[in-house]
C-alpha positions in Angstrom: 8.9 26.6 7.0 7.8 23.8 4.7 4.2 23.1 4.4 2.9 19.7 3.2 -0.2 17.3 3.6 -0.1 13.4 3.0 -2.6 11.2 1.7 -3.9 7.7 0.6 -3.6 5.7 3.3 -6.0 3.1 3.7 -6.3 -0.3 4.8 -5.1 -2.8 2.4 -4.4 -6.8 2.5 -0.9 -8.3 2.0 0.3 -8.0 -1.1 -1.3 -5.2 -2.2 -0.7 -1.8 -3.2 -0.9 2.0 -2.4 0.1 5.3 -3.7 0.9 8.0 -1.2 0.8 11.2 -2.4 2.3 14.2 -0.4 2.0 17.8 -1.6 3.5 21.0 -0.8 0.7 23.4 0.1 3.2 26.3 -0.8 4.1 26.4 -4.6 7.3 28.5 -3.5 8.5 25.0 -1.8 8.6 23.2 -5.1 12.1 23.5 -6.4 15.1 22.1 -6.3 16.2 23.8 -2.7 14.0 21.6 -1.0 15.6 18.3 0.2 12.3 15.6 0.8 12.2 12.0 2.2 9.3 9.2 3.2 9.6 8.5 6.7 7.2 5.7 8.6 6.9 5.0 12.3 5.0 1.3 13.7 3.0 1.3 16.5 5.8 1.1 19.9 8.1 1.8 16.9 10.9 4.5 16.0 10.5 6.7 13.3 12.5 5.7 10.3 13.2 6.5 7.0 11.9 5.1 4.0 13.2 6.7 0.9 15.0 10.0 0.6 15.4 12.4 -2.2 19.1 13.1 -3.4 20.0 16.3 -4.3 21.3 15.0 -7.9 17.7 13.8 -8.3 18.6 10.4 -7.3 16.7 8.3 -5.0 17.6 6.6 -2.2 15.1 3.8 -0.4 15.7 1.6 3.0 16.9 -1.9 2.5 13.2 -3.3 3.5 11.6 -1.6 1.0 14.1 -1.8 -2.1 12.2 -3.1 -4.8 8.5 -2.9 -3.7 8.3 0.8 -3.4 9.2 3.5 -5.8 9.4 7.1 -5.3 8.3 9.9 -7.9 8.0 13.4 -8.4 5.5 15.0 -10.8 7.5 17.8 -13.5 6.0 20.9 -11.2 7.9 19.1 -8.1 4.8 20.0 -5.9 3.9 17.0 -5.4 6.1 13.8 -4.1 4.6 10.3 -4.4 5.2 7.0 -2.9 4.3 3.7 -4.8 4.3 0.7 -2.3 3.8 -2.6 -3.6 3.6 -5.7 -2.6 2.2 -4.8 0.8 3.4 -6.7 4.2 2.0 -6.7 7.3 5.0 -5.5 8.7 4.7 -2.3 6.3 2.0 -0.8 8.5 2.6 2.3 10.1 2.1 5.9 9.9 3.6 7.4 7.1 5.3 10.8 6.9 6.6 13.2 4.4 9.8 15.0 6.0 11.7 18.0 4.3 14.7 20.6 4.9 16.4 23.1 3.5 19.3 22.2 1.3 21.6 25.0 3.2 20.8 23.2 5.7 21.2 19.3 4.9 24.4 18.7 3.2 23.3 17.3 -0.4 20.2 16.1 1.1 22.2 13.4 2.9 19.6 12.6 5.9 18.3 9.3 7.2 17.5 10.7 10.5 14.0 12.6 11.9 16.4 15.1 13.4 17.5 15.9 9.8 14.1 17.5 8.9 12.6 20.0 10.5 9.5 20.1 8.6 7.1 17.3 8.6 3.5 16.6 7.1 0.7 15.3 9.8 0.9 11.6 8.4 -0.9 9.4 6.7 -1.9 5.6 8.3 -1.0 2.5 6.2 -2.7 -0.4 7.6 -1.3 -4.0 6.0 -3.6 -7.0 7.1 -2.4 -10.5 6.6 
């Protein structure tokens, strides 16, 4: 299994900005094997993704978010981070890093929860008007 832990969440007012940072706690996780994804569920909400990781290094975010948040990896790839700017209240949820095996998700092609087996405990975005 993938092991990885979420942080800076916080409670922020529209229109600002976070940086949430999610590391994997096993340094035998960071490599290029490893497909990874920002997911975020809303209160009475479903889980959905946010931005995914391709496996050609390429990044793929949801419509909603294109062009506020930004995705990065630092050079060790043990750590994956998620810039959100421009904050709306509709942004808050819980946010979650997701990964899977590449064997075992075709070219890191998932958008769905079911994709990834392996999931960090969250991190809470609140977004106040």
């Amino acid at each position: 299994p993938v092991h990885m832990v979420e942080s800076g969440g916080d409670s922020v007012q529209a229109g600002g900005s976070l940086r949430l940072s999610c590391e994997l706690t096993d340094p035998a996780d960071a490599n290029d094997n490893v497909c990874l994804a920002w997911f975020r569920q809303s209160p009475g909400g479903e889980r959905e993704v946010v931005a995914r990781l391709d496996v050609d290094g390429g990044i793929t975010y949801a419509d909603v978010v294109k062009g506020r948040f930004t995705v990065s990896r630092d050079n060790a790839k043990a750590n994956l981070y998620l810039l959100m700017n421009d904050l709306k209240p509709e942004d808050t949820a819980m946010y979650y890093c997701a990964a899977a095996l590449i064997w075992a998700l075709n070219r890191c092609e998932g958008k769905r929860p079911t994709d990834y087996p392996y999931w960090g405990q969250g991190t809470q975005v609140t977004v106040s008007s």
